[in-house]
C-alpha positions in Angstrom: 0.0 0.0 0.0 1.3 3.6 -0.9 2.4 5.4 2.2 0.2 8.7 2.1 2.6 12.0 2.2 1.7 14.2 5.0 1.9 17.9 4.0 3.9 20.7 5.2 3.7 24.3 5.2 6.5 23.2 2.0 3.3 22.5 0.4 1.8 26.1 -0.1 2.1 28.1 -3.3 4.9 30.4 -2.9 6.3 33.6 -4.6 9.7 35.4 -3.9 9.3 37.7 -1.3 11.8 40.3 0.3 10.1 40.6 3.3 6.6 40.7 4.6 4.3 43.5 2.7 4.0 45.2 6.3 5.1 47.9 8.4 3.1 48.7 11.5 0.3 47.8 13.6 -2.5 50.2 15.6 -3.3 47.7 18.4 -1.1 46.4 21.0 -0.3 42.9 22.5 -0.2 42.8 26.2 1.9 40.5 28.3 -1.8 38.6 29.5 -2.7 37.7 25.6 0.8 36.1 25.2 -0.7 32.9 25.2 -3.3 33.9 22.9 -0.7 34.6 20.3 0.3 31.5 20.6 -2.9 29.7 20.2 -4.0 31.7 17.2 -1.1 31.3 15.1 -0.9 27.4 15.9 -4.2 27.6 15.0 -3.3 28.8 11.3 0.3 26.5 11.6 -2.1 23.2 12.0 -5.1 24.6 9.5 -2.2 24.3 6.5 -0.6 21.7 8.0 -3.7 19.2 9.0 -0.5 17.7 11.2 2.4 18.5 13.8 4.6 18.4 16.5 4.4 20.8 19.6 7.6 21.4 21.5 7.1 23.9 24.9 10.8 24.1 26.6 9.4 26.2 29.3 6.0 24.8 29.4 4.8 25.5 32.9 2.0 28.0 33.7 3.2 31.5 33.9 0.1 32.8 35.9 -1.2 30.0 38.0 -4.7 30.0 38.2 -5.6 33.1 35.7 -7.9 31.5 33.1 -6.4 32.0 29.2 -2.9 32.9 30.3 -1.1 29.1 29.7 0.0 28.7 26.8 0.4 24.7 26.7 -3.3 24.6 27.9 -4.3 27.0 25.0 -2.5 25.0 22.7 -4.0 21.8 23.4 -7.5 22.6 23.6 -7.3 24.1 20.3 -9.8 22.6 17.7 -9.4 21.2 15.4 -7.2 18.9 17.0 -4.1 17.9 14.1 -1.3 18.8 16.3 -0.5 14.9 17.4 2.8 15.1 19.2 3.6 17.0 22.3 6.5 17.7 24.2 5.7 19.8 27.4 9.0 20.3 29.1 9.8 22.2 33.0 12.5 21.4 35.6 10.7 23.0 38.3 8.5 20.2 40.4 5.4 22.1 40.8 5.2 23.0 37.1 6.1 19.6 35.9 3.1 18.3 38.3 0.8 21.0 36.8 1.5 20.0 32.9 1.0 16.3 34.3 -2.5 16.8 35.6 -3.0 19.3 32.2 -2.0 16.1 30.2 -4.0 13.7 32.1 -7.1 15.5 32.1 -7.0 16.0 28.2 -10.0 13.9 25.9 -8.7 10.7 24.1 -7.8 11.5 20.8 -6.6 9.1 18.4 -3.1 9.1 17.8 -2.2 11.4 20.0 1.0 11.5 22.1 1.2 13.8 24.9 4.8 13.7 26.7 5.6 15.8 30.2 9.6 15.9 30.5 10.9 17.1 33.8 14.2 18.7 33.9 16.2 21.5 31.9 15.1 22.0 28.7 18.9 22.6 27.8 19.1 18.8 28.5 15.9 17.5 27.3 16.3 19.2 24.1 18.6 16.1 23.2 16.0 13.4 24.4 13.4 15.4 21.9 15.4 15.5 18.9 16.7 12.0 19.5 13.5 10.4 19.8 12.6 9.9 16.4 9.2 11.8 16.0 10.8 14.6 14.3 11.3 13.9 10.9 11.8 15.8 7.6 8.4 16.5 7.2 7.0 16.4 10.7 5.9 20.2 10.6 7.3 21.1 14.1 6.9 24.5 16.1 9.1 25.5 19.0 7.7 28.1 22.0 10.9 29.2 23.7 8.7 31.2 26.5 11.5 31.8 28.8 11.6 34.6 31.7 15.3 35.8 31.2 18.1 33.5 30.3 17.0 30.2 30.5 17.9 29.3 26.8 20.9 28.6 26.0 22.2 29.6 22.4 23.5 26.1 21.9 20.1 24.6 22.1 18.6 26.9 20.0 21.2 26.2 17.1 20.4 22.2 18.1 17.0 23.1 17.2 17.2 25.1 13.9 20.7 22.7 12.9 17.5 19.6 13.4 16.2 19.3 9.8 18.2 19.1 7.2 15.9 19.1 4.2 12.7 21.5 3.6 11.6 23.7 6.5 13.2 24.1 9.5 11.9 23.6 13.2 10.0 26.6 13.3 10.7 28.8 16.7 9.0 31.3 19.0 11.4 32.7 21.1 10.8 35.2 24.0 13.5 38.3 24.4 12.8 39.5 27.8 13.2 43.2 26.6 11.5 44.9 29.6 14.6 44.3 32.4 17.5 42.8 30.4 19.1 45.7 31.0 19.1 45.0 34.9 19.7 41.0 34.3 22.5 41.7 32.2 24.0 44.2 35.0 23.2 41.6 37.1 24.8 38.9 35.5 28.1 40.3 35.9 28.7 38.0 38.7 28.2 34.9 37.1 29.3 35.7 33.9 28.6 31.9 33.0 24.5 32.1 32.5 25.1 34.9 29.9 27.4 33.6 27.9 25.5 30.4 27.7 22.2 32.4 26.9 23.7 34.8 24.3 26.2 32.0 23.0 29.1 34.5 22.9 31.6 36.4 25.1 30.1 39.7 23.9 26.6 39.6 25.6 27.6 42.8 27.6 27.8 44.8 24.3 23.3 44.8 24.4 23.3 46.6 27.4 22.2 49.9 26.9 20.6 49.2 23.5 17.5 50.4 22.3 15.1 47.6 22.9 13.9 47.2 19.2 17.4 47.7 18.0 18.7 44.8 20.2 15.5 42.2 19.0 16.4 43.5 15.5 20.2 42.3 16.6 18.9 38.4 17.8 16.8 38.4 14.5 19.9 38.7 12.6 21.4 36.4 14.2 18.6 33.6 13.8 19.0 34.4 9.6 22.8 35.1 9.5 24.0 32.3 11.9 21.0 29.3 12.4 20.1 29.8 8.4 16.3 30.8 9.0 15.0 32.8 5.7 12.7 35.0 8.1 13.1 36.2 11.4 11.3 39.3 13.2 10.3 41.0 16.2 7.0 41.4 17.6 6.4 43.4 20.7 4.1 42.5 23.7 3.6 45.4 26.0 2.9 46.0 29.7 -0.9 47.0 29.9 -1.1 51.0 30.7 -1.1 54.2 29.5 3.1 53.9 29.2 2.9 50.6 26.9 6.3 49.3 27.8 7.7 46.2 25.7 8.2 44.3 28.2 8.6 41.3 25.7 10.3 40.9 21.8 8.4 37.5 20.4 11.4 36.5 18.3 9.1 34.6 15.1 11.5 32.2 13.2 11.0 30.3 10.4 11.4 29.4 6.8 8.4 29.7 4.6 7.6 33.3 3.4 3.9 32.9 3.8 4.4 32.1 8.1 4.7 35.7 8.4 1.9 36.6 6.7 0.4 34.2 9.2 2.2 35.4 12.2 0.8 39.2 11.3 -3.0 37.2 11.4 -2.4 36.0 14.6 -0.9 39.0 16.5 -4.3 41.4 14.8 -6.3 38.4 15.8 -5.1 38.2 19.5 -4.4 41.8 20.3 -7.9 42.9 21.8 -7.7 46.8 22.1 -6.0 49.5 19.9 -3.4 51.2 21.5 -3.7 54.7 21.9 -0.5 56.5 22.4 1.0 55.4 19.3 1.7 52.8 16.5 3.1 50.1 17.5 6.2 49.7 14.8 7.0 46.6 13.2 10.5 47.5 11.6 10.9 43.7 10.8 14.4 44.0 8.7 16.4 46.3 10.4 19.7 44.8 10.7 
């Protein structure tokens, strides 16, 4: 019998395209709809996809107990239900206990595989990539949703080095843009967790930086050094008449119409216009 070709976003029509057709946005994100984001654009990911594998590295509830604001929960209940595979990762026991009663509590779905791995995602990445679920065409998408610097560079580059034909592992990855500054400062005395998170020596040099300049900075270094054909920076602000970014949603990936999709998703899940300004999208600065 012919084995039946699962389809990838590889599969969608496709014309050349510099960058996305975009430049700025009149309605903000706030830190609470984070999770939303998520959701909505999985949402499109699985609609072209009809299949897929979820990876949460930092998978643990961020606000215990506030409905909508888990991102693993979202993601899950999400309908309808293609994504098959999921690996929902923490190291702390309390959240690893959480995503373990979240899993346990889900409806049976055929063919579904719902994994909780306890430990350091730095770690665990290897188990993931090792197991043999993700394969060339296994569409796969990555939330990276961690508080500072979690993440280390090295498993990032694991991730997008994965695949080695069609589209890569596509990422969500969270730039804490709201207190780097401080971390960073503070980091000075353990000069070991930076390096590990930025991959480099020279993390000190983004202290300082405009906040849009320095997500502009990782997205160049998700094209220039882990080989992604787009990468861009979406802002997700503090609620308030001020609007600080307090995050940079880092959007990787390799097919030109996911940003098209990604733009969808952050209208969609962005419930008020923002009033004190545009939010700017300068997606290609660097």
């Amino acid at each position: 019998m012919m084995q039946m070709m699962l389809p990838t976003f590889d599969a969608l029509p496709t014309q050349k395209v510099d960058k996305p057709m975009f430049k700025g946005i009149r309605r903000a994100l706030w830190t609470e709809n984070k999770a939303k984001l998520v959701a909505y654009y999985l949402g499109y990911f699985v609609y072209i996809t009809k299949h897929g594998c979820y990876i949460d590295g930092f998978a643990g509830p961020r606000q215990a107990g506030v409905a909508g604001s888990w991102a693993a929960e979202r993601v899950l209940a999400r309908e309808p239900k293609f994504l098959r595979e999921f690996f929902l990762c923490d190291q702390d026991a309390g959240q690893v206990a959480a995503l373990e009663a979240l899993r346990d509590e889900q409806p049976e779905v055929k063919g579904r595989d719902i994994r909780v791995l306890a430990g350091d995602f730095n770690t665990t990445v290897d188990q993931i990539l090792a197991s043999g679920v993700i394969t060339e065409r296994k569409a796969t998408f990555c939330l990276l949703d961690q508080f500072t610097a979690e993440c280390h560079w090295e498993t990032v580059r694991k991730l997008a080095a994965h695949k080695t034909e069609g589209s890569k592992i596509e990422i969500f990855y969270f730039l804490a843009s709201g207190w780097l500054d401080r971390a960073l400062a503070g980091f000075k005395k353990n000069v070991d967790i930076p390096e590990a998170w930025w991959g480099r020596d020279d993390w000190a040099s983004l202290q300082g930086i405009n906040s849009q300049d320095r997500a502009a900075l990782v997205c160049k270094r998700f094209r220039s050094e882990l080989g992604y054909a787009h990468a861009h920076s979406w802002p997700i602000l503090e609620r308030g008449d001020a609007g600080k970014v307090m995050f940079h949603m880092i959007h990787a990936t390799d097919h030109p119409e996911a940003p098209k999709l990604m733009f969808r998703a952050y209208r969609a899940a962005s419930l008020e216009p923002e009033s004190a300004r545009q939010i700017e999208l300068d997606l290609d600065r660097f």
